[in-house]
C-alpha positions as CSV (number, residue, x, y, z in Angstrom):
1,X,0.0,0.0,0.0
2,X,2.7,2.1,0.7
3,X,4.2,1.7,-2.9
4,X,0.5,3.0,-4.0
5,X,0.5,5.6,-2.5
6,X,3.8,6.8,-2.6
7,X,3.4,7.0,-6.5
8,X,0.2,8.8,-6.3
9,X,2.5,11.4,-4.8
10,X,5.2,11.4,-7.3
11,X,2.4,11.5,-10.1
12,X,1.0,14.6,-8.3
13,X,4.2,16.4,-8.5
14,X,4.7,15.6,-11.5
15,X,1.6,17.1,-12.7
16,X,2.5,19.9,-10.7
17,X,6.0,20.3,-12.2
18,X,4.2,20.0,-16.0
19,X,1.6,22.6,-15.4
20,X,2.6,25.4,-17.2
21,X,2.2,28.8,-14.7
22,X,-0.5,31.2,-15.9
23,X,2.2,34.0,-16.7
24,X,3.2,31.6,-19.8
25,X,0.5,31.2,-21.2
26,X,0.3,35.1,-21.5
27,X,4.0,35.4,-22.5
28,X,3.0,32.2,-25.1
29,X,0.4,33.8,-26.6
30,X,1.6,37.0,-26.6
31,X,4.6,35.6,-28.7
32,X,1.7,34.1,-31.1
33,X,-0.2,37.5,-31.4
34,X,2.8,39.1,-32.1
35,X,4.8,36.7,-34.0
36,X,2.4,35.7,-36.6
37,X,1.7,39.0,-37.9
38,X,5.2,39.7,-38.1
39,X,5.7,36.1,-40.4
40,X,2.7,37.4,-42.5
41,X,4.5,40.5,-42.9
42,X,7.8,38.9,-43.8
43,X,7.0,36.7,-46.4
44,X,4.4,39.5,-47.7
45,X,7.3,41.9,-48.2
46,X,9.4,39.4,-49.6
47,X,7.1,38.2,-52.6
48,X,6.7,41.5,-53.3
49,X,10.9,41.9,-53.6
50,X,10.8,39.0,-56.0
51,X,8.1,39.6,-58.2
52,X,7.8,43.4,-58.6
53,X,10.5,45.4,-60.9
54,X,13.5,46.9,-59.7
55,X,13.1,51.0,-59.0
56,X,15.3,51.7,-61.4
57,X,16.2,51.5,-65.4
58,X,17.3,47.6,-66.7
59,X,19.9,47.8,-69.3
60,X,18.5,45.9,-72.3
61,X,20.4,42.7,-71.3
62,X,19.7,43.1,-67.7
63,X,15.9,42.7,-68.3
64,X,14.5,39.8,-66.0
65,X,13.3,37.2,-68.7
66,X,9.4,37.1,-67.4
67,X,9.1,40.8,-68.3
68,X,10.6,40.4,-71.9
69,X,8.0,36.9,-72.2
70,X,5.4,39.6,-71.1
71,X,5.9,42.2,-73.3
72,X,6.0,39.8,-76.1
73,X,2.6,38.9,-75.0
74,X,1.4,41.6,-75.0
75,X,2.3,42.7,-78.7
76,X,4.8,45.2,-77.4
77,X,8.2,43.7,-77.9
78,X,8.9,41.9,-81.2
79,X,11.2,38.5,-81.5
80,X,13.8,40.3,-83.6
81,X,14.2,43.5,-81.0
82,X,16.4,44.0,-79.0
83,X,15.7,46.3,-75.5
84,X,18.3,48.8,-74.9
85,X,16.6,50.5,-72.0
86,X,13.5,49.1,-69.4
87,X,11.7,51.1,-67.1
88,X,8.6,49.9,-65.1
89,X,6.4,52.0,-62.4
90,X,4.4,49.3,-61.8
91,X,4.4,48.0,-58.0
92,X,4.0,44.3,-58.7
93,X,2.9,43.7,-62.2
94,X,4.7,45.7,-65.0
95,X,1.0,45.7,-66.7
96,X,0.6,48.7,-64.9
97,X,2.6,50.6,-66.6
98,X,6.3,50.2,-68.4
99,X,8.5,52.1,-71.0
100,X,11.6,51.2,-73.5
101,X,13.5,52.3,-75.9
102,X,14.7,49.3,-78.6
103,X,16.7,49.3,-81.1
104,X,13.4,50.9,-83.9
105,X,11.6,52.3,-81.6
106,X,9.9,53.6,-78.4
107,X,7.1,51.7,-76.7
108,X,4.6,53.0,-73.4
109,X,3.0,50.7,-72.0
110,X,0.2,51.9,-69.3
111,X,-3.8,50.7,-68.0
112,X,-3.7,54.6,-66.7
113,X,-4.2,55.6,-70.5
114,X,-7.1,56.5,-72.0
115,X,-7.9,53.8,-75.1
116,X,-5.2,51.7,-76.2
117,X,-2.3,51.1,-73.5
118,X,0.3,50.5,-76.0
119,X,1.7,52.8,-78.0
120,X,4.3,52.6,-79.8
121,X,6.1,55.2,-82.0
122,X,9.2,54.0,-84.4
123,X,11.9,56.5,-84.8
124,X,11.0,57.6,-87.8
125,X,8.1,58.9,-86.3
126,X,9.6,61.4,-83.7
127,X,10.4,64.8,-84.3
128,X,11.5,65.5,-80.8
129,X,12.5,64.1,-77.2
130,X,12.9,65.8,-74.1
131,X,14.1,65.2,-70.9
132,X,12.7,66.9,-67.6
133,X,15.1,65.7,-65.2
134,X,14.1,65.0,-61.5
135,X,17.4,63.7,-59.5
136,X,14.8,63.3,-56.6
137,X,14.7,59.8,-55.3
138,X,11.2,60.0,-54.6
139,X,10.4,61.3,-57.7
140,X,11.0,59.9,-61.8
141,X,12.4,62.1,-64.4
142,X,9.8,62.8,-67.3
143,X,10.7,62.1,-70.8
144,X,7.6,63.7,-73.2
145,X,8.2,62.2,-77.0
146,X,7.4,64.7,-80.2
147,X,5.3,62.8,-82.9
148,X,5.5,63.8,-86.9
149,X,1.8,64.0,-86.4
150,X,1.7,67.0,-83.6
151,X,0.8,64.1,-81.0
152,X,3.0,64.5,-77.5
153,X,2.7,61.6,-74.9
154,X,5.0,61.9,-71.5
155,X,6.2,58.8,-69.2
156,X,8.3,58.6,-66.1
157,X,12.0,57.3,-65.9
158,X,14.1,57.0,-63.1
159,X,16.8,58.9,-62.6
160,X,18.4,56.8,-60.2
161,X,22.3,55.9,-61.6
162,X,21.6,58.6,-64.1
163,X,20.1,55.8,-66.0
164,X,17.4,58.2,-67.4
165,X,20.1,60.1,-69.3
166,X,21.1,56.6,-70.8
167,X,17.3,55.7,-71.8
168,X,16.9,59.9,-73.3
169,X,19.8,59.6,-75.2
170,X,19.3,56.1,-76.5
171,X,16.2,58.1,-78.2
172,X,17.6,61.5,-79.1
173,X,20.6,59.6,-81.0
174,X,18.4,57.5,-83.0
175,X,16.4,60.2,-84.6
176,X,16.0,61.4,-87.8
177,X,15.8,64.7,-88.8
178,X,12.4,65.5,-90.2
179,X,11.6,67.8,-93.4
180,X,10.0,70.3,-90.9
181,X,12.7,70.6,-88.4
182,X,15.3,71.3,-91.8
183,X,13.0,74.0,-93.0
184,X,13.1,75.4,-89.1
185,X,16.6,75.2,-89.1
186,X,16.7,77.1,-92.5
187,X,14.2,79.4,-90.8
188,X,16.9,80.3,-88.2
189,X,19.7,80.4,-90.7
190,X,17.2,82.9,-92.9
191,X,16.4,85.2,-89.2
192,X,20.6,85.1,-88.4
193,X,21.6,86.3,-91.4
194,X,19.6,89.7,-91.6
């Protein structure tokens, strides 16, 4: 009887030893309340790193291979073209809105447009390029494209490793002079001589 009831005891402090003290179970699920949203958090901020585009302007061969399969979906990028410059503001998913310059021509891509996103113009096409430069990290740099036709469309570049000098001047050296910018430079010629 003795051996009974001396293991009743040992099995009562046992239980008493396992018992977990109330102030645990607030520090326990204190760690759970706290913890999980912090994990959440986490792994929400670090799908978005993967998936979204960088903040600044890809050189042509540093453009991530889904956002070249993209554009080619999209009709904007052709098999034979090669991307000098890439530039998305788009948070996660460059549909939102991207820009480049190829080797023909330039290409904005954005749902903010009214109509058709894309729009492309081929060198040819432009009379003019400008560059309103924003070295603001907060801010992009504008870059507004002259059409032959009298049509003007602006889009936002980073300026960020002066990249957006790179993508303005992959444009301004690929144009053509047009016949109306000759007879405005003979214009000027004609007003300098008098």
């Amino acid at each position: 009887m003795n051996n009974i009831h001396e293991a009743e005891l040992v099995g009562n402090e046992t239980a008493k030893r396992r018992r977990m003290p109330w102030w645990g179970w607030v520090l326990g699920a204190l760690g759970v309340l706290i913890g999980v949203p912090i994990c959440i958090v986490t792994a929400a901020v670090l799908y978005i790193g993967v998936v979204s585009p960088d903040t600044s302007i890809y050189p042509g061969k540093a453009v991530p291979q889904r956002f070249i399969s993209e554009m080619k979906d999209l009709g904007a990028l052709s098999e034979d073209e090669e991307v000098l410059y890439f530039y998305s503001d788009a948070f996660i998913d460059i549909r939102d809105g991207f820009y480049f310059v190829s080797d023909r021509r330039v290409v904005i891509y954005s749902e903010m447009m009214e109509g058709d996103p894309l729009v492309i113009y081929e060198f040819d096409e432009i009379d003019d390029v400008l560059l309103d430069r924003d070295e603001s990290f907060f801010n992009d740099s504008i870059v507004t494209v002259f059409a032959h036709n009298g049509e003007s469309i602006e889009f936002p570049v980073s300026s960020e490793y002066n990249r957006d000098e790179d993508f303005f001047e992959a444009i301004s050296l690929r144009l053509q002079p047009s016949e109306s910018s000759d007879e405005e430079i003979d214009d000027w010629q004609l007003d300098d001589d008098v």
